[in-house]
Every structure is written in structure tokens, then in C-alpha cells.
N, C-alpha and C positions, 0 to 999 in steps of 0.2 A: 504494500500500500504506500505513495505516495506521501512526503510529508510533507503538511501546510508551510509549513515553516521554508522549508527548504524553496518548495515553488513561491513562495513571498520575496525569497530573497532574490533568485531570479528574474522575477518578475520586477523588482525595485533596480534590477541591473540595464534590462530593459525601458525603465521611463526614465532613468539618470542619466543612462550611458556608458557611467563606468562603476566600476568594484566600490572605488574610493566613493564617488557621489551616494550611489547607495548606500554604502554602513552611514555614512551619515546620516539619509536620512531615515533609517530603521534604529539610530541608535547603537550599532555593533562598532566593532573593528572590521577594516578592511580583511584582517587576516578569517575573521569569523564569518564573514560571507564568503570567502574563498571556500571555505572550509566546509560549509553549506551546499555551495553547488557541488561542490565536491562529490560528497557524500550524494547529492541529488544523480549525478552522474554514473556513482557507480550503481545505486539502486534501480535506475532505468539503460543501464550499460549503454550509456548514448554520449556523446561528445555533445556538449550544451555551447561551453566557449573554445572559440579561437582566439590567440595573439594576430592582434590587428595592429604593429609599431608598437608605439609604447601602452597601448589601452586593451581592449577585446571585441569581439566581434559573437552576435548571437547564431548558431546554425540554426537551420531549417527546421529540425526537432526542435530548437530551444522556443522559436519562435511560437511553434504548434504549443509547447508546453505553457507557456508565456498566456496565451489564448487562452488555453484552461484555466490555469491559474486565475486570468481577471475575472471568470466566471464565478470559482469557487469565492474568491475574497467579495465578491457580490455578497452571494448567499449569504457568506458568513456575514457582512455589512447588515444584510437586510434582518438577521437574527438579533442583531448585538441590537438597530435601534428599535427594535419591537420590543425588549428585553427593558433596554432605557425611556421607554414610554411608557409601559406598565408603570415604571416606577416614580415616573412623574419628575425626576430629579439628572439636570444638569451632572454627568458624570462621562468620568472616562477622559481618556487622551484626544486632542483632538487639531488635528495637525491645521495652521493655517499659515498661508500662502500671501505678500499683498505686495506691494508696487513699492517704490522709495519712497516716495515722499508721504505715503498714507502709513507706512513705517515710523516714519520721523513723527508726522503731522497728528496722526488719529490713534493707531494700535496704543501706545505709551499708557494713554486712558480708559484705553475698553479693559487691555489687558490688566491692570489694576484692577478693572470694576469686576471685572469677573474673580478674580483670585478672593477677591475681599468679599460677593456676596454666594460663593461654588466653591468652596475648598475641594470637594469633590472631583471638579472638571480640570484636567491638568492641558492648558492650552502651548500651544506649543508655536510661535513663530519664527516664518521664515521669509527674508525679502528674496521677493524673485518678479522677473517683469511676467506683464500681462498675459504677452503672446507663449509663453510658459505656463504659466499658472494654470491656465484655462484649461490643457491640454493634461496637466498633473491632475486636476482633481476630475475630469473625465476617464481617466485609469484609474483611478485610486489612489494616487501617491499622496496626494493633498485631502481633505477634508475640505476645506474651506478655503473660497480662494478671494480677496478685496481685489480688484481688478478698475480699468476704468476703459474708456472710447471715448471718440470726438464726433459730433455731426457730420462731417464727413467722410469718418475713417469707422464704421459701425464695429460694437466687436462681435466676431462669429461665435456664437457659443454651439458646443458639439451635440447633438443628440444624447438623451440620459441628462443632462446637465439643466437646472432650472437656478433661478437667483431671484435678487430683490435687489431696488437701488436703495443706495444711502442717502446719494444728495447730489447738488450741480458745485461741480467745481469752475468757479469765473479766473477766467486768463487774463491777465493784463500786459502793456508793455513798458517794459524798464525800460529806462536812456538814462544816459549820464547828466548830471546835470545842467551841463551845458551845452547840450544838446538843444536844437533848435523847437525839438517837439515837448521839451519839458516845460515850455511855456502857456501849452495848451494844454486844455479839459480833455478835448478826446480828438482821435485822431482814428479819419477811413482809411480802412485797408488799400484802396487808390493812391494814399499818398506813401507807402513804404518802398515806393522804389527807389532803387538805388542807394539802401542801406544796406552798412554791412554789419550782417546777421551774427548771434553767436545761440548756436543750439546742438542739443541731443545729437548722437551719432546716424548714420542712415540705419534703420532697418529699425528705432524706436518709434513709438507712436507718435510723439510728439515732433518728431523732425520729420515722419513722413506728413500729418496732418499740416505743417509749417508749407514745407513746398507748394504740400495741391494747392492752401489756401493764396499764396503768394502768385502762384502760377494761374488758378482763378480770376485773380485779379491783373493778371497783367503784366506780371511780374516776372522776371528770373532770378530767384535768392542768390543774393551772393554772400555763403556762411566762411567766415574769416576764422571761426575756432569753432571748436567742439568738444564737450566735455557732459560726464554723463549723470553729475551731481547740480542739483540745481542751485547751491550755494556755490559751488566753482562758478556758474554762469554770473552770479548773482557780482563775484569779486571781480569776474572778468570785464561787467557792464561800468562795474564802479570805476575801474583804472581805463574807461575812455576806450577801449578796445570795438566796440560795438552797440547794439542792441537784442535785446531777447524778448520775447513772449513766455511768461513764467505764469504754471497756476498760484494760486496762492497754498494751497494746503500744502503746510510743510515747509513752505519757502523760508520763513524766520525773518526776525526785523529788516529791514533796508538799511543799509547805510547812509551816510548822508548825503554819496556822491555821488547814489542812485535816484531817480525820479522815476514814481508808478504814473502811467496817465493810460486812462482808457481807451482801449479801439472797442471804432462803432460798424456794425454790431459786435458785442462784448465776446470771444470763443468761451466755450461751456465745455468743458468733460464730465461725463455722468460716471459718477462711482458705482459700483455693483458689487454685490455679495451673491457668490454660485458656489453651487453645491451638489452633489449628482440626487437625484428625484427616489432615489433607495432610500437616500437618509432626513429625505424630509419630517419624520415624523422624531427624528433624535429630536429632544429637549435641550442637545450642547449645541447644535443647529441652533433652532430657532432660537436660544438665549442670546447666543452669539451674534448673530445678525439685529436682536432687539437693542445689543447695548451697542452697536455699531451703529446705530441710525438714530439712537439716543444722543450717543456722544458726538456726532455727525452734528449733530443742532449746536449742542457748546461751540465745537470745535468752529463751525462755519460764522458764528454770530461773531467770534471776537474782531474786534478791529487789529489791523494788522498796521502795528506803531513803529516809526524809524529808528534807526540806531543810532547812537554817537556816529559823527563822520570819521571818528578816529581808529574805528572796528568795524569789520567785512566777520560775516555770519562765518 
């Protein structure tokens, strides 16, 4: 017979990619999932991994076993939250997934709120981007995943996979302060040409959403830097280098020798909480998402105040 354990460990090899990604996020040693498939190997006398350079590579069997496996870890999914629903009580580990700046900006306070009213539910996060996330918690490797999209850039969520929004996250534009646009209230997306940009790297949401919307209008960005924290943008806009389009959640005070001014119409990113449609009826689910969309209202109401000019975030 087959052990769970073992087809989990595989399986985790398979959504990570490597040995090392997996024990992490199972918790073990690299040497202990080796050690796992191992033993998986010789009990179905099948070769699972290859050396692929420096990493590994799944066969053919691993993948078919791989397949099984997300079936069984369903099943067992779907026992563990009918078990946790009878009982009515937030409980259990429960893996969750969110973007940087909803790390920095929001998790800080949920994850408090929960520990302090669920000693029971041991929440577990991990910053990872969206186009990731989404795809982790559709296998099972995540629980829970804080995600976001832009009006133009929708996010694709997988089949099995359902959510709930948190709230609208508003974009605005930094310029330096002596910049010509820091004199004004707001400023149309018509008039950004011919600035040089500083944003996200290609293939993030945010620097693809930056393009279309630029090239939309008329525009061909010209992005002079790129960096993938938004407090690096944030220093980079202060020292004159450029301009950026920054959400707010997460961003942290301004400097002084930055200036926020609005573009009209304002860009919006809608936050979302997804979770696969098996564990809807978990109680660490829905608590989870209620104190997300709780703490979503603090977090969005505060005013977001400047900094000494003598400090970059």
C-alpha cells in the first residue's frame, strides 16, 4: 500500500520544483524528502526522479503518481474540513500565500488577530507573487492565497478554486518634488508621455498592467530602472531618478522629496482571498478571510502621512 506521506512529499516536489522548495514548504529537511521519495521509489520499484543539472526532473510514473496523489490529498482535504465544521472551531494549520506589499501592509494585523482570538489555528505565512499563488493553492500546496489584478490585466482563477474580495486598492503617482507634475491635483494619463518611468520587472502585474495602460494611451514607457520592492521605487523617485505608479497598501510614509498626486481616472487593484471550493466549509477559511476584510477596512481608512525629508522608507 502506498504511503500518504510519501506521495505528499512528491507531490510538494512537483508544485515547488525542487527537493529544497519542498521540505520547506512541508516543514522537513531536504534530506527527509529525499529520503521519502526514496522509500516511495523502492515500494513502487519505479524511478520517480531524475538529475536534471543541479535540480531534478519528474518521470512519467512520477507525474501519473503526482495525479493520484492530488486526488487523495482532496479526499483527505475534504474529511479534515467536515471534521473542522462539526466542531465549529477555527483549528488546524493552515498555510497562507499573499503578494509583498499585502505582507508588509495587511497580514502583520490579521495574523495577530487571529493568534490572539484561535490559539487553536496555527496560520502559517508565506510571501509569494500572485501569478504563483493562485496556481499553489489550486494543487494544494497553499491553503489560502491574498492575491490581487488590475482592470485590465483580470486574474485567471483555475477551476476548483473560489474567493472573496477584501477591498480596492487606489494607485497613485509619485514625482519628485520638483517635478513639474507635483504642482498639480491630478494629472490624465494623456499627459505621461515622455517620462521616465521607474517600475516592477516585466512579467509582474504591475509593470505589465503599467505598459498596456501607457500604450493605451498613446504612449511608449520609457522605464529607466526596475526594482521589485516598492520602497526601493519609492527611494528611487525621491533621488530624482524618475517617476512611478505605487499602490498604497504597504507603501509606508513618503519622504519629503517625494510628491503623491492623483491620475485621473485613479488605477484600482482589487485584492482577493481564494481558496479551493473542498475547503469552503473549514471554519480556519472563513475566519481567515472575515478578519482579512475586517482588517482591510482599518488598514485602507488610515491616511497615509509623509516622512521627514531626511528618511526614505
Amino acid at each position: 500500500m502506498l504511503d500518504l506521506q510519501r506521495l505528499r512529499a512528491l507531490h510538494a516536489v512537483s508544485v515547488h520544483g525542487t527537493v529544497g522548495a519542498a521540505a520547506t514548504a512541508l516543514g522537513y529537511t531536504p534530506s527527509a524528502v529525499s529520503q521519502q521519495i526514496a522509500k516511495l521509489e523502492r515500494e513502487t520499484r519505479t524511478v520517480l526522479l531524475e538529475r536534471e543539472g543541479r535540480g531534478v526532473r519528474l518521470t512519467a510514473e512520477a507525474h501519473q503518481l503526482v495525479s493520484t496523489a492530488q486526488e487523495l490529498l482532496a479526499i483527505m482535504e475534504r474529511a479534515e474540513t467536515e471534521l473542522e465544521r462539526r466542531r465549529g472551531v477555527p483549528a488546524g494549520r493552515l498555510t497562507l500565500g499573499a503578494f509583498a506589499s499585502a505582507a508588509r501592509g495587511l497580514l502583520p494585523g490579521v495574523l495577530a488577530a487571529l493568534a490572539a482570538r484561535h490559539p487553536a489555528l496555527d496560520v502559517r505565512l508565506s510571501e509569494i507573487d500572485p501569478h504563483l499563488s493562485v496556481g499553489m493553492v489550486a494543487k494544494g500546496a497553499l491553503d489560502l492565497a491574498v492575491a490581487h489584478d488590475w482592470d485590465i490585466a483580470p486574474l485567471p482563477v483555475p477551476p476548483g478554486v473560489e474567493g472573496a474580495v477584501i477591498g480596492d486598492d487606489p494607485c497613485t503617482l509619485l514625482v519628485p518634488r520638483e517635478h513639474p507634475f507635483a504642482g498639480r491635483s491630478t494629472v490624465r494619463r494623456e499627459d505621461l508621455g515622455g517620462e521616465r518611468w521607474l517600475c516592477q520587472p516585466p512579467g509582474r502585474i504591475c509593470h505589465d498592467w503599467l505598459v498596456r495602460t501607457l500604450r493605451t494611451a498613446g504612449h511608449e514607457p520609457d522605464i529607466v530602472h526596475q526594482a521589485d520592492e516598492n520602497p526601493t521605487l519609492v527611494a528611487l523617485v525621491a533621488a530624482g531618478l524618475g517617476i512611478a505608479l505605487i499602490p498604497r497598501l504597504g507603501r509606508g510614509p513618503l519622504p519629503g522629496a517625494v510628491v503623491e498626486v492623483t491620475l485621473d481616472p485613479t488605477p484600482v487593484r482589487r485584492i482577493y482571498a481564494l481558496w479551493r471550493t473542498g475547503a469552503s466549509g473549514r471554519p480556519a477559511i472563513a475566519e481567515t478571510v472575515r478578519t482579512l476584510q475586517e482588517n482591510w477596512a482599518e488598514v485602507s481608512a488610515q491616511p497615509s502621512p509623509p516622512a521627514p525629508a531626511s528618511r526614505l522608507p
